[in-house]
Phi, psi and omega in degrees: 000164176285237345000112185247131153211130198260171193213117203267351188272143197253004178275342187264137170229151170323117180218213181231141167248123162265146172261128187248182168250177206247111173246140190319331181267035135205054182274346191279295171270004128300343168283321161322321209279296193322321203288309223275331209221004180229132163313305163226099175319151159276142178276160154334308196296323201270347160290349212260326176316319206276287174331325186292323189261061194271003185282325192253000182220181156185152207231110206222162189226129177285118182243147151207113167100028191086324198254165199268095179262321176224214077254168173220184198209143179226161170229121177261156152250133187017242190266063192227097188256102157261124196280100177254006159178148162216146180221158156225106167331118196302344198273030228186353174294180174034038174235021163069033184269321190316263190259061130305311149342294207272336171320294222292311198286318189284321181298287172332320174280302199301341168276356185266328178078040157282138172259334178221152206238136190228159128219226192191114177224147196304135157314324162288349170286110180260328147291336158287327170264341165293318184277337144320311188299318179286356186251329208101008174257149178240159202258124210235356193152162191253169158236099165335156168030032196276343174268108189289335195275329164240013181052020160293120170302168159226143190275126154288149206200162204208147149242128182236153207043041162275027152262036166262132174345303156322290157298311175350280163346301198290325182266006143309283190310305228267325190289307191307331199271325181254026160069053171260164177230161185266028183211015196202139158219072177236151179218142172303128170231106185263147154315000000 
């Protein structure tokens, strides 16, 4: 199966979107994607840092055309993967790569053997959390002032067991619906 996104800019044309694993030589356009979508971006440095920790993190890149559209980031704890950032480059929003992404991400903590997946997301996202949501995650509390550059809460949020059947179930159906594949983590990307 596929990936389908369709894109109204009419200069991106029909590629294939890969989720790669995250290498240095694409800290430069992430850090573009970080300037463009964080009030206060992570430097190179802390990516490089995060990158240094691959037995406890992994890290990954949205590629379409060659070029670097997103990434996202997992941190594991024991039997725990918190999920510490997914970007998408704005020119590139509402086309399902955040989730391909986030698709990318729940396979990798279940081969890793998380049983339960947490983050942190704005209050203000709202499209983030419908697609967290669309994951299974549920919002269990808030942590006050946690985006410190605007002093913004973020709802914290949990899926649990999801090395279950069940979940499973869910990401069949969610892989069914958006034409994703659970053996692949390439996706057809159309106009």
């Amino acid at each position: 199966m596929v990936l389908r996104i369709k894109s109204e800019d009419p200069t991106v044309g029909p590629g294939e979107l890969s989720i790669n694993p995250m290498r240095k030589k694409d800290l430069s356009a992430i850090h573009e994607i970080e300037k463009l979508v964080y009030p206060k971006p992570w430097s190179v440095g802390v990516f490089l840092s995060e990158l240094a920790h691959h037995k406890e993190r992994s890290y990954s890149v949205a590629v379409l055309g060659g070029a670097v559209v997103g990434y996202s980031g997992v941190m594991y704890v024991l039997e725990d993967a918190h999920i510490t950032n997914i970007a998408v480059h704005p020119d590139f929003h509402r086309h399902h790569i955040g989730s391909a992404l986030m698709y990318s991400l729940v396979l990798e903590a279940l081969d890793y053997g998380a049983k339960n997946l947490t983050l942190e997301v704005r209050v203000t996202n709202l499209a983030a959390q419908r697609m967290y949501a669309s994951f299974g995650f549920m919002p269990v509390g808030v942590r006050k002032g946690y985006y410190q550059e605007n002093n913004e809460d973020a709802i914290i949020m949990w899926v649990y067991e999801v090395d279950t059947t069940e979940y499973r179930d869910r990401l069949v159906q969610l892989a069914s619906k958006r034409n994703l594949s659970a053996r692949r983590r390439h996706f057809r990307w159309f106009k």
